[in-house]
py3Dmol code that shows the C-alpha trace and the ligand (Angstrom):
import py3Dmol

protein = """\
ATOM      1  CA  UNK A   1      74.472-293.379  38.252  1.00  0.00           C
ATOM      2  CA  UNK A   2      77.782-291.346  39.474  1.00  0.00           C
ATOM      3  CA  UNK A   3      77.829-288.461  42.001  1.00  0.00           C
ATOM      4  CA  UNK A   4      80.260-286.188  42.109  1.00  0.00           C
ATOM      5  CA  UNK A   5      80.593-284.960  46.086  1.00  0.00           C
ATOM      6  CA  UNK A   6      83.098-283.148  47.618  1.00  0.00           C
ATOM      7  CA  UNK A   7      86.176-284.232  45.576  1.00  0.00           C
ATOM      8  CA  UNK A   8      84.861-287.942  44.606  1.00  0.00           C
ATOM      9  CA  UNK A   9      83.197-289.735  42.114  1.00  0.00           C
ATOM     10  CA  UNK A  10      80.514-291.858  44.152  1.00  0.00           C
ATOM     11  CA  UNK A  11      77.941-294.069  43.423  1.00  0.00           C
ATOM     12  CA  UNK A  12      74.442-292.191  44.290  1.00  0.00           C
ATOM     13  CA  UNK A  13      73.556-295.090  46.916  1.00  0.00           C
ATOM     14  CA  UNK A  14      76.824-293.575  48.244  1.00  0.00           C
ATOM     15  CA  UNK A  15      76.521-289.917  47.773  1.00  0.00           C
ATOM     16  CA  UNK A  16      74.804-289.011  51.543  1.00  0.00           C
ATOM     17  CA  UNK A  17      74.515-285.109  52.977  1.00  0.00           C
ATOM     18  CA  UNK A  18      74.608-284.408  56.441  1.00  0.00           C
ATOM     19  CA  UNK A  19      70.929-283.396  57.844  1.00  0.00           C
ATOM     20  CA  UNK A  20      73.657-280.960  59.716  1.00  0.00           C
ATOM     21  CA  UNK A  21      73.760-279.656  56.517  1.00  0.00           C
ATOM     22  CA  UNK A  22      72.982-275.757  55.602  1.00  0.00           C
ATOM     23  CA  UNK A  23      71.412-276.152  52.410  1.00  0.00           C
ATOM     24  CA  UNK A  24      69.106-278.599  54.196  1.00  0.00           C
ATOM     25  CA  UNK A  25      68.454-276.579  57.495  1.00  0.00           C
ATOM     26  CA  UNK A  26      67.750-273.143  55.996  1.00  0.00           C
ATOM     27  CA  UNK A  27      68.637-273.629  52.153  1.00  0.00           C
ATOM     28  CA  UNK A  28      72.218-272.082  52.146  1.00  0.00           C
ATOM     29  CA  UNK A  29      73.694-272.673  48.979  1.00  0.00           C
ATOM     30  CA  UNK A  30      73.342-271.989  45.212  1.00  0.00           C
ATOM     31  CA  UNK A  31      72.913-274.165  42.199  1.00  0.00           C
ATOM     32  CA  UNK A  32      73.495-274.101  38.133  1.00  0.00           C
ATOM     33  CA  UNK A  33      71.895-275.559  35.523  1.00  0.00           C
ATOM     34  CA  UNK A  34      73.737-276.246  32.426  1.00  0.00           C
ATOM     35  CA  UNK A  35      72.761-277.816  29.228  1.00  0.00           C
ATOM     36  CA  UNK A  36      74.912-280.139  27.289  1.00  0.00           C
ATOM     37  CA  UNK A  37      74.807-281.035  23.660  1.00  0.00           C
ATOM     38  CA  UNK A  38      76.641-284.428  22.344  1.00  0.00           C
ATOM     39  CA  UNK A  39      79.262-283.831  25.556  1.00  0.00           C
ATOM     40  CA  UNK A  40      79.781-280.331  25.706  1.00  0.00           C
ATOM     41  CA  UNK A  41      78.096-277.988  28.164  1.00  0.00           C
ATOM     42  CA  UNK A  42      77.524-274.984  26.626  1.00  0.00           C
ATOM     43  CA  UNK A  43      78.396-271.591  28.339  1.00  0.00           C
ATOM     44  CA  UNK A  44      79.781-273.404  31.228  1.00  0.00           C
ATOM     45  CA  UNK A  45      81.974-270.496  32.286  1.00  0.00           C
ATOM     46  CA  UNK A  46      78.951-268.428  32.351  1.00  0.00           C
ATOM     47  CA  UNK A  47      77.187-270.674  34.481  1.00  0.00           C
ATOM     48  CA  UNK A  48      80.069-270.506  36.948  1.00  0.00           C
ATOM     49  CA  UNK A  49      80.740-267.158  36.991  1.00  0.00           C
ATOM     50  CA  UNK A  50      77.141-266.666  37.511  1.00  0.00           C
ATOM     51  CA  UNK A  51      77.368-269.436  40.430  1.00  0.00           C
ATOM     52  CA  UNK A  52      80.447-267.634  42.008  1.00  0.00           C
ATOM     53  CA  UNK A  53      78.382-264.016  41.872  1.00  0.00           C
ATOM     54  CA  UNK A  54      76.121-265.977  44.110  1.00  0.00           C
ATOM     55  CA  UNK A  55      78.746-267.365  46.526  1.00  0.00           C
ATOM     56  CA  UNK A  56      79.912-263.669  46.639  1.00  0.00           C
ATOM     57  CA  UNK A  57      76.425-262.855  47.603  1.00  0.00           C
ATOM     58  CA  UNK A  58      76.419-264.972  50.168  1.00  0.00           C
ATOM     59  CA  UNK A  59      79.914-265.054  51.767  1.00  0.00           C
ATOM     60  CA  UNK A  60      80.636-268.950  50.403  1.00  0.00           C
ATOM     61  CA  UNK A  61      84.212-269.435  49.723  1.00  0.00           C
ATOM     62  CA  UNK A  62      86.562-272.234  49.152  1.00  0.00           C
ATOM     63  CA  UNK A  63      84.432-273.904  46.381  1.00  0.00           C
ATOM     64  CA  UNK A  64      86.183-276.374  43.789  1.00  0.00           C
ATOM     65  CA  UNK A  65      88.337-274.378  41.236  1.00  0.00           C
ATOM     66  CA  UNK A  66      86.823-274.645  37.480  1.00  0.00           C
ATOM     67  CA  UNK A  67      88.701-276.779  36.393  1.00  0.00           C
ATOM     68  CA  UNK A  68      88.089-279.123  38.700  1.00  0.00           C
ATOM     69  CA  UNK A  69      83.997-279.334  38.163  1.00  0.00           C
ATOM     70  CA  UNK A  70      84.842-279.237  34.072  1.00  0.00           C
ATOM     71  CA  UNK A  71      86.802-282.628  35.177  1.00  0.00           C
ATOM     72  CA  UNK A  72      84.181-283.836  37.241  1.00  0.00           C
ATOM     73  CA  UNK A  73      81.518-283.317  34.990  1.00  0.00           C
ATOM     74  CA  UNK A  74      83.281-285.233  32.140  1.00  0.00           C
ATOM     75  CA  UNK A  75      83.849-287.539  34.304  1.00  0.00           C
ATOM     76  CA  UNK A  76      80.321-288.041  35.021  1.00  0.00           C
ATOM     77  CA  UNK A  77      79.311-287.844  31.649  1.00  0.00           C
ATOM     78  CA  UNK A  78      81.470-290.862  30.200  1.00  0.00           C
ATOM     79  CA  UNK A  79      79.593-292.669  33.135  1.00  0.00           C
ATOM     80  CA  UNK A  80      75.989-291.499  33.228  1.00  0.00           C
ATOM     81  CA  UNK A  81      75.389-290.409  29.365  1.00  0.00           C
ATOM     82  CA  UNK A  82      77.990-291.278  26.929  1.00  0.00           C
ATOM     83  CA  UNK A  83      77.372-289.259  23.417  1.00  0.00           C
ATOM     84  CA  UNK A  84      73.983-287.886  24.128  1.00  0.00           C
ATOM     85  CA  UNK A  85      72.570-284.620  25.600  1.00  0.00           C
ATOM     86  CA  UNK A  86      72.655-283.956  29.305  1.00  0.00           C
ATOM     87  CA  UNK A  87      71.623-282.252  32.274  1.00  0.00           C
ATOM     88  CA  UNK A  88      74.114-280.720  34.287  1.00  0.00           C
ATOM     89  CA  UNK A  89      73.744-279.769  37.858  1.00  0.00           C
ATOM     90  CA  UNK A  90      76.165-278.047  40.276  1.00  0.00           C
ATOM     91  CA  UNK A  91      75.037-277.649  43.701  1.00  0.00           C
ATOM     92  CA  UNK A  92      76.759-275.585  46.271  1.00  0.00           C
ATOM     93  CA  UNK A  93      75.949-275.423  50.103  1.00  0.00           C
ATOM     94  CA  UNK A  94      77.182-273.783  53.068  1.00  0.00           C
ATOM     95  CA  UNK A  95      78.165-277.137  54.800  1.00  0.00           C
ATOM     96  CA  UNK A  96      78.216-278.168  58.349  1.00  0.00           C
ATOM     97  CA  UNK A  97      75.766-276.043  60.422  1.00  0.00           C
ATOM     98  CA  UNK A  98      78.551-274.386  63.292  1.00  0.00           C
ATOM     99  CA  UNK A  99      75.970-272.571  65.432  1.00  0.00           C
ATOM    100  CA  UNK A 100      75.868-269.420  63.313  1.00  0.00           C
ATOM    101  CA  UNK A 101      72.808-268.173  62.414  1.00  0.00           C
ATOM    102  CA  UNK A 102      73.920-265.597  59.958  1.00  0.00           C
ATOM    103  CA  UNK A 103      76.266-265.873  56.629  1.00  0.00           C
ATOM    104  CA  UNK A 104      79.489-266.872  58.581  1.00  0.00           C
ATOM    105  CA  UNK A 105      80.435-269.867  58.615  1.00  0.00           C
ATOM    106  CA  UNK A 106      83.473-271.796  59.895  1.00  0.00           C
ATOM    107  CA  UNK A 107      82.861-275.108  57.983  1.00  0.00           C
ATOM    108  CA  UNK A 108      83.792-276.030  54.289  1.00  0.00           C
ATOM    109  CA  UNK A 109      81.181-275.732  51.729  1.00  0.00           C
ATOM    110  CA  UNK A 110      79.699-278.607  49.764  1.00  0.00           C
ATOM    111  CA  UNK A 111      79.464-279.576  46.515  1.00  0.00           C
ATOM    112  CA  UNK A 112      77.813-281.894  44.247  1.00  0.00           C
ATOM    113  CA  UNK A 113      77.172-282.728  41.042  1.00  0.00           C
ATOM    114  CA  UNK A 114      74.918-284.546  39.004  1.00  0.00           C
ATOM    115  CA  UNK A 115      75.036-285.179  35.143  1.00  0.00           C
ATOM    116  CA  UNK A 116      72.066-287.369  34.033  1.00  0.00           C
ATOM    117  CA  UNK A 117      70.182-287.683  30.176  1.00  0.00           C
ATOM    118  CA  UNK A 118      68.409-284.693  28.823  1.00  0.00           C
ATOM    119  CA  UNK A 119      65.090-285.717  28.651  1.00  0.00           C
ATOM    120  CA  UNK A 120      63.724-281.921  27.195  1.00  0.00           C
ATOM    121  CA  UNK A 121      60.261-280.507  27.134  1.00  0.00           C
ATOM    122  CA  UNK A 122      57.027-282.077  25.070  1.00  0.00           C
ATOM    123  CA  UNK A 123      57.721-281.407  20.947  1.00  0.00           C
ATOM    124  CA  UNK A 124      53.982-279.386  21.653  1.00  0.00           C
ATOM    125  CA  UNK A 125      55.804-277.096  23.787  1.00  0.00           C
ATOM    126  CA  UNK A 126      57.674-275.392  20.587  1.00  0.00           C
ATOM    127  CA  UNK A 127      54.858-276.420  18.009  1.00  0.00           C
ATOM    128  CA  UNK A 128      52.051-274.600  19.255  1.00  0.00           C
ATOM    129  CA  UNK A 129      53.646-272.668  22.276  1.00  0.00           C
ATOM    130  CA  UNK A 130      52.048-272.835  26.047  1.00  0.00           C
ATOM    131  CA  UNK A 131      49.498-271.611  28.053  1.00  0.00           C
ATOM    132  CA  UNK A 132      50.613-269.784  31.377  1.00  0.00           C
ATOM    133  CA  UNK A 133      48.838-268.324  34.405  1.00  0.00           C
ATOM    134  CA  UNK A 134      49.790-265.065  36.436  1.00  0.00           C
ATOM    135  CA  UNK A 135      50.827-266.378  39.870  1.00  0.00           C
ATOM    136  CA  UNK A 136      49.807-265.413  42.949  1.00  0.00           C
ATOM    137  CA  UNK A 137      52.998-265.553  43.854  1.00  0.00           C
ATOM    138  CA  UNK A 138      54.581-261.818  43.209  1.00  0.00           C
ATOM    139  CA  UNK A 139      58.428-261.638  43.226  1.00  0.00           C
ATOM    140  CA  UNK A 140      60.434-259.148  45.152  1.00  0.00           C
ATOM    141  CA  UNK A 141      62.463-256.685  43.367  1.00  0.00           C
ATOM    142  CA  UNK A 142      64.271-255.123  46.737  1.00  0.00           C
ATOM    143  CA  UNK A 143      65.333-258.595  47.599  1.00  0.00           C
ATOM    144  CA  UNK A 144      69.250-259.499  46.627  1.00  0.00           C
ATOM    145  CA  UNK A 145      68.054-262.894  46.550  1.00  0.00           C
ATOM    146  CA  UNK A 146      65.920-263.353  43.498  1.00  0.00           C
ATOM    147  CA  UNK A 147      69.387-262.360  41.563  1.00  0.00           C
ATOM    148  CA  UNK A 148      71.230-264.951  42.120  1.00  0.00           C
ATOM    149  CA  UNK A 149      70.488-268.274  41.967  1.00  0.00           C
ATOM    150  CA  UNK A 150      69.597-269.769  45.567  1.00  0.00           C
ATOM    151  CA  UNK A 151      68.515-273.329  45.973  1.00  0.00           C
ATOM    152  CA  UNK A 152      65.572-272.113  47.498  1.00  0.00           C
ATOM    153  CA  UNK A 153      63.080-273.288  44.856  1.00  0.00           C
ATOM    154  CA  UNK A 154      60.079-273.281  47.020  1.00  0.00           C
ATOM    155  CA  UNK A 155      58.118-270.343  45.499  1.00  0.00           C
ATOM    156  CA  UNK A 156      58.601-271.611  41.268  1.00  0.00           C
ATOM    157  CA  UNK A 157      57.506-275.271  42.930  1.00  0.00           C
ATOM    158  CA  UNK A 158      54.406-273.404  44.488  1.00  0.00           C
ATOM    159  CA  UNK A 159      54.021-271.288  41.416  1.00  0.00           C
ATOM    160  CA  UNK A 160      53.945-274.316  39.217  1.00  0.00           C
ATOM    161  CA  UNK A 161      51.598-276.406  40.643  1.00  0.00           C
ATOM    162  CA  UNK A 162      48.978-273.927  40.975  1.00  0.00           C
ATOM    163  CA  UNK A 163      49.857-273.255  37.568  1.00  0.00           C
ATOM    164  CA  UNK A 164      48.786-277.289  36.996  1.00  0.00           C
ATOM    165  CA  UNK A 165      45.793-276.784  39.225  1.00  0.00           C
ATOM    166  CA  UNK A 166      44.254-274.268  37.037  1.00  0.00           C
ATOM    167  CA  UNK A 167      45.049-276.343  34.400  1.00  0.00           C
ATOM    168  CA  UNK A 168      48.189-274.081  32.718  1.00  0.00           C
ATOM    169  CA  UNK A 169      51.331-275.477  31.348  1.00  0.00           C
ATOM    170  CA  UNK A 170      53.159-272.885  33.785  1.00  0.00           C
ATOM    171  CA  UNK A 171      53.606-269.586  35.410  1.00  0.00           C
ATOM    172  CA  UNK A 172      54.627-265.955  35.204  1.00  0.00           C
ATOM    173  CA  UNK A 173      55.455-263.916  38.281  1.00  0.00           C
ATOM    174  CA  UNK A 174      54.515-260.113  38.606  1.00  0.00           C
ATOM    175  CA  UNK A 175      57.126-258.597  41.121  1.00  0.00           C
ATOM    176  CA  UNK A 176      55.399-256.732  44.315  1.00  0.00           C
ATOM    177  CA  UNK A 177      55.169-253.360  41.982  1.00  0.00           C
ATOM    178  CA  UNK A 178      53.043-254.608  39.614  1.00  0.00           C
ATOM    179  CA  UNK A 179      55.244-255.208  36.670  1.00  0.00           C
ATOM    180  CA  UNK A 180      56.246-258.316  34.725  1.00  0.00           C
ATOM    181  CA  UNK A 181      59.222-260.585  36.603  1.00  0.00           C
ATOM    182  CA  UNK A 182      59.690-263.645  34.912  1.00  0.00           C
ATOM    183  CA  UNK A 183      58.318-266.955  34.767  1.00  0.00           C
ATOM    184  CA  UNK A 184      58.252-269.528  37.324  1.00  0.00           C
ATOM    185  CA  UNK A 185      62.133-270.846  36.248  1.00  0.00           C
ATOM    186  CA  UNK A 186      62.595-269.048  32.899  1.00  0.00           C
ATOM    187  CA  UNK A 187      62.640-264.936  32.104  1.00  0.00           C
ATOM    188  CA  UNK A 188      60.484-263.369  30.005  1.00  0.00           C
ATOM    189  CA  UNK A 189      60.264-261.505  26.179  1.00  0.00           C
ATOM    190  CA  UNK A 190      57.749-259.562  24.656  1.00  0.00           C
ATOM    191  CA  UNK A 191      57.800-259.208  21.025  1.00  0.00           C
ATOM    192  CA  UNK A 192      55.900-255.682  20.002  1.00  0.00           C
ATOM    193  CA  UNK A 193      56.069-253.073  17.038  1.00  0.00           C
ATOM    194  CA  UNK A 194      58.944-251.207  19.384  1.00  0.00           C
ATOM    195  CA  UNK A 195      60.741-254.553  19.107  1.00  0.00           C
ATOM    196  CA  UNK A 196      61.664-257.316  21.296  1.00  0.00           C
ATOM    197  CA  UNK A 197      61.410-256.332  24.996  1.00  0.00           C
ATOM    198  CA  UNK A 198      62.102-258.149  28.352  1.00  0.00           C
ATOM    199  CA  UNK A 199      61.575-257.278  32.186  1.00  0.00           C
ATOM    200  CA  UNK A 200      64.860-255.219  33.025  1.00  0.00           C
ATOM    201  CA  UNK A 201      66.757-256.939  35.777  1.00  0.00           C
ATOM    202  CA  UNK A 202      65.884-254.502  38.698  1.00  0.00           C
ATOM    203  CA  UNK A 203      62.254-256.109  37.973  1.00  0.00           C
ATOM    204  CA  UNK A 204      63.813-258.475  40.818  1.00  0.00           C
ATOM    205  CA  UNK A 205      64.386-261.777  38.290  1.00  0.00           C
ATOM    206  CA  UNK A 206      67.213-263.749  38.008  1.00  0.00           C
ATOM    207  CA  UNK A 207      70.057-262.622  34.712  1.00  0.00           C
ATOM    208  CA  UNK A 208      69.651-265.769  32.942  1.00  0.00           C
ATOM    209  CA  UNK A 209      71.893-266.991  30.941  1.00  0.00           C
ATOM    210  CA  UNK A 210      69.853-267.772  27.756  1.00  0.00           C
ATOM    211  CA  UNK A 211      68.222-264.139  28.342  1.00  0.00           C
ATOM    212  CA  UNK A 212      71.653-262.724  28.163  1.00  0.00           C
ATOM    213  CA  UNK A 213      72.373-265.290  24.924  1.00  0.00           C
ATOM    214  CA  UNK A 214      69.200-264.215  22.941  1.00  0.00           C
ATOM    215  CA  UNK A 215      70.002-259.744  24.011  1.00  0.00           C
ATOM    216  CA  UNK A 216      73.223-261.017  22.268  1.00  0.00           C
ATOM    217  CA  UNK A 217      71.391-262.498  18.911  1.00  0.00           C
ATOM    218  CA  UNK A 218      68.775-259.698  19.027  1.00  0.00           C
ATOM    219  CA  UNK A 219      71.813-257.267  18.621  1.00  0.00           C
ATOM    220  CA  UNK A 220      73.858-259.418  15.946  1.00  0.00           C
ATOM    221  CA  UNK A 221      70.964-259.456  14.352  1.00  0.00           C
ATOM    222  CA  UNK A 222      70.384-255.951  14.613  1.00  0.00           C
ATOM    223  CA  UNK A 223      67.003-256.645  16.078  1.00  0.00           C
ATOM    224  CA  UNK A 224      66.031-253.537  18.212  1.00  0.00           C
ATOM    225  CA  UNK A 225      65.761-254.908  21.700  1.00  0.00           C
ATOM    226  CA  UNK A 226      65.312-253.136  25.541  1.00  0.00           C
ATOM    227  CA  UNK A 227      65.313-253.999  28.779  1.00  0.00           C
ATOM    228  CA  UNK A 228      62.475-252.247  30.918  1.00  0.00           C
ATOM    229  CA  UNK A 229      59.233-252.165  32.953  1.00  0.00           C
ATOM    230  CA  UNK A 230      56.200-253.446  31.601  1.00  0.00           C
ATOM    231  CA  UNK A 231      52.958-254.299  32.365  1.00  0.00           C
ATOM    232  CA  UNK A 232      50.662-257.317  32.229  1.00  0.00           C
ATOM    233  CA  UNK A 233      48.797-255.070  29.396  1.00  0.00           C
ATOM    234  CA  UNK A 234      51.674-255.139  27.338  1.00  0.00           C
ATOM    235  CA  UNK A 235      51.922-258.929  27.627  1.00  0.00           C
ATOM    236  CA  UNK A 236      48.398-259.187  26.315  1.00  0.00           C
ATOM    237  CA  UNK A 237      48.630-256.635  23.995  1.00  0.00           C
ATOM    238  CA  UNK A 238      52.017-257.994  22.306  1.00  0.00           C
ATOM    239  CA  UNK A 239      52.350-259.772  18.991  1.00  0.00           C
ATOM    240  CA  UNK A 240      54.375-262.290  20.391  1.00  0.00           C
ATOM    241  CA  UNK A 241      56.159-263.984  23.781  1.00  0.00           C
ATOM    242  CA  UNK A 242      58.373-266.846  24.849  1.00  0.00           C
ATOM    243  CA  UNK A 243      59.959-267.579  27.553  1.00  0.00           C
ATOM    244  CA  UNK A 244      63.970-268.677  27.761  1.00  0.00           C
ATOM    245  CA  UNK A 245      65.362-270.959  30.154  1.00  0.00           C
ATOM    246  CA  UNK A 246      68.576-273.225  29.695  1.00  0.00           C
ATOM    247  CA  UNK A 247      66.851-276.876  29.714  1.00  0.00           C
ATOM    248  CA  UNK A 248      64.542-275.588  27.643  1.00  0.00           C
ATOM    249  CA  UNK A 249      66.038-272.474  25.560  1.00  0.00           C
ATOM    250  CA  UNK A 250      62.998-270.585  23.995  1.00  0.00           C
ATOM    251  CA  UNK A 251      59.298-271.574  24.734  1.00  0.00           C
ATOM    252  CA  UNK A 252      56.649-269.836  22.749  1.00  0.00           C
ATOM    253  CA  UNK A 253      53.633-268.616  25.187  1.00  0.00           C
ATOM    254  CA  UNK A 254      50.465-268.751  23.107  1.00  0.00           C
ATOM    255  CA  UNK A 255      48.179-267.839  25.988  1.00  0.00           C
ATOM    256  CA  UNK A 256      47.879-265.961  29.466  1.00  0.00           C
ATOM    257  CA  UNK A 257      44.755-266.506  31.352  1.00  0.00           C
ATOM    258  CA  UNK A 258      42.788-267.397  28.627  1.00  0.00           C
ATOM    259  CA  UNK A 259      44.217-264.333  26.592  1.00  0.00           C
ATOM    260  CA  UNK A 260      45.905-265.600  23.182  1.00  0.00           C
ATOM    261  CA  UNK A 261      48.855-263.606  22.652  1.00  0.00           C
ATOM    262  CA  UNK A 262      49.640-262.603  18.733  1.00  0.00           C
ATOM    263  CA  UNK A 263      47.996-263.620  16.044  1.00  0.00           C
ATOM    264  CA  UNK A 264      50.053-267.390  15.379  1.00  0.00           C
ATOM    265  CA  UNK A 265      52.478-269.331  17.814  1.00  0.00           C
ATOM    266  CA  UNK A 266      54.859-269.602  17.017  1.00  0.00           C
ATOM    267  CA  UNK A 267      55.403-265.468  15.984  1.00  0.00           C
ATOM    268  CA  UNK A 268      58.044-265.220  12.930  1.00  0.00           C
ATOM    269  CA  UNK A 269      60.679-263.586  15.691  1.00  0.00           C
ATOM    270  CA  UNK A 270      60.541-265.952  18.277  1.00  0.00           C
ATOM    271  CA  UNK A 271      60.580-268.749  15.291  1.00  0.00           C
ATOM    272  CA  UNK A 272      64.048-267.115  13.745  1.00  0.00           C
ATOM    273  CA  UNK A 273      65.702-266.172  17.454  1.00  0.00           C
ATOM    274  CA  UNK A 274      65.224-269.870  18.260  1.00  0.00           C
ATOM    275  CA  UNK A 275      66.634-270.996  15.096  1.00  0.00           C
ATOM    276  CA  UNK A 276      69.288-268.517  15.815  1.00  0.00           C
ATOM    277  CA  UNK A 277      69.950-269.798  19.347  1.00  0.00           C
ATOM    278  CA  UNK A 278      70.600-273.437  17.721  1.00  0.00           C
ATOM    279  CA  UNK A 279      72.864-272.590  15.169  1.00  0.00           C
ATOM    280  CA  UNK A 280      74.865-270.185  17.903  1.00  0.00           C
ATOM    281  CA  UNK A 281      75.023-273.347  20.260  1.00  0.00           C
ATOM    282  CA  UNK A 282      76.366-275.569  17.155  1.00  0.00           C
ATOM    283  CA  UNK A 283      79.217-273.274  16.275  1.00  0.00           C
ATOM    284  CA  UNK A 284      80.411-272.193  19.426  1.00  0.00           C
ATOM    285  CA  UNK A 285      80.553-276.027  20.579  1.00  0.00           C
ATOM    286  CA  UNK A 286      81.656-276.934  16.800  1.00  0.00           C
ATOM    287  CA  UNK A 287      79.142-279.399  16.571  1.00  0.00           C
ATOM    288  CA  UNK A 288      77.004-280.862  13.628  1.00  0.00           C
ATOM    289  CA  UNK A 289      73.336-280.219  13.163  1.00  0.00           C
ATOM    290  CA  UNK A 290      71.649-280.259  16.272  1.00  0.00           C
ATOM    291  CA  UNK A 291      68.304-282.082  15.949  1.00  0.00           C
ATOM    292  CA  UNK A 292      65.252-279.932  15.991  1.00  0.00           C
ATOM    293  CA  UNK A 293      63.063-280.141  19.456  1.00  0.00           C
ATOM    294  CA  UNK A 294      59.948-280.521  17.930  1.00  0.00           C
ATOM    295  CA  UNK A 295      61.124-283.726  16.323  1.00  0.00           C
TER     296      UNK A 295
END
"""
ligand_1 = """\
16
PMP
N 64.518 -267.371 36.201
C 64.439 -268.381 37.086
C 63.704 -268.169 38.359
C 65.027 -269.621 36.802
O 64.939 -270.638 37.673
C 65.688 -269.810 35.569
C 66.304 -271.152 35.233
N 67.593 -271.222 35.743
C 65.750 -268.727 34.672
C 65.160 -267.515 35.019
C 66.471 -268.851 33.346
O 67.859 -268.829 33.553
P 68.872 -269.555 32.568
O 68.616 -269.025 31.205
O 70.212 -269.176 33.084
O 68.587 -271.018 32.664
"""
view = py3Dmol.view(width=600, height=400)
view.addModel(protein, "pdb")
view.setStyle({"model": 0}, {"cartoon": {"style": "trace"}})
view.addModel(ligand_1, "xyz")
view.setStyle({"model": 1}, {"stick": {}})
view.zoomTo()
view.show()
């Protein structure tokens, strides 16, 4: 397996951080996640803008160019994957710890990169949908930091396992007010008789990219969608959910807290925006049929 770090191509015995290292003493940096499909990473320029929103967030500057992580990532992918899908990860810290103990910083910031085989969710996951848990984990919609994409990953890990403890398949987060967030690394939809409906932004989640992807089907498809503030009652009460998330692009939830959501799971919406996100991802990236994930 080949690393991209810092400006090389490295084999991962080779690829070492410094435990000076900001991401590692107080989780400075930012990270992406990018899907690719038969060699081509789709929305990459999203991604990055998404990633450089971040670095503007927190005063990083000097990271590669574009162009330079598209070359390093196929690069990577000739070596690691060859025709297949892959996982794509760009990771961005503040470098060398100098002393400073706030978001200046006189050393270079580091990057790596990893491109490895999709491996993708269980075929169950899209047949019959999961089964999620509220966490007791609550996000924070005053914080800047739930926007944007920090590789502090501490509180999904958390929200997970205890998610696996009480024997769910994941988790949703409620922020501190009481309303739906997100779940634990995907955002949330509602499908109702007002239409299809997701936790607005200031809800304190991060934008996601597939979120963003699927607003832009619902409207194509002159689906009536909005972007609001709902409650865990309108979760329960709704005809249908799913969750989006890159890796995994849309999840049907069949069940919170014991609470079946809808009257079949997969719901007829969530079964033709999914179908919808596929054939999207084959004609932007001009590629033949994609294989199904329940498959
Ligand atoms: N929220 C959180 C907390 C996440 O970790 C993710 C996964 N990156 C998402 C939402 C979904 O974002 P995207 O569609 O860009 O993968």
């Amino acid at each position: 397996m080949k690393i991209y770090l810092d400006g090389r191509i490295l084999d991962a015995e080779e690829a070492h951080l410094s435990v000076n290292d900001r991401g590692v003493l107080f989780g400075d940096g930012l990270f992406e996640t990018i899907r690719a499909y038969q060699g081509r990473p789709f929305r990459l320029n999203r991604h990055l803008e998404r990633l450089r929103e971040g670095c503007r967030t927190l005063r990083i500057s000097g990271i590669p160019e574009d162009g330079e992580i598209e070359e390093a990532i196929s690069a990577l992918y000739r070596e690691n994957v060859g025709r297949g899908d892959a996982y794509v990860r760009v990771t961005v810290t503040g470098g060398d710890f100098d002393g400073s103990r706030t978001l200046t910083r006189s050393s270079r910031p580091r990057c790596f990169i990893f491109v490895r085989p999709f491996e993708g969710y269980p075929p169950e996951f899209y047949r019959r949908g999961i089964r999620v848990t509220v966490s007791s984990v609550r996000r924070n919609p005053h914080s800047p930091l739930w926007r944007i994409k920090t590789i502090n990953y501490l509180e999904p890990l958390y929200a997970k396992q205890e998610a696996m403890d009480r024997g769910y398949d994941d988790a949703l987060f409620l922020n501190t007010e009481g309303y739906l967030a997100e779940g634990s690394t995907s955002n949330l939809f509602l499908v109702r008789s007002e239409g299809v409906l997701t936790p607005h932004i200031d809800c304190g989640i991060l934008p996601g990219i597939t979120r963003e992807t699927v607003l832009e089907l619902c409207s194509s498809k002159g689906i009536n969608c909005h972007e609001g503030f709902f409650r865990l009652a309108d979760l329960h009460g709704a005809d249908e959910a799913f969750l989006t998330m890159t890796t995994g692009e849309l999840i049907p939830v069949a069940e919170v807290d014991g609470v079946s959501i809808g009257r079949q799971c997969p719901g007829s919406i969530t079964a033709s925006l999914s179908a919808a996100y596929r054939k999207l991802v084959e004609e932007e990236l001009s590629l033949a049929n994609l294989p199904r994930d329940d498959e």
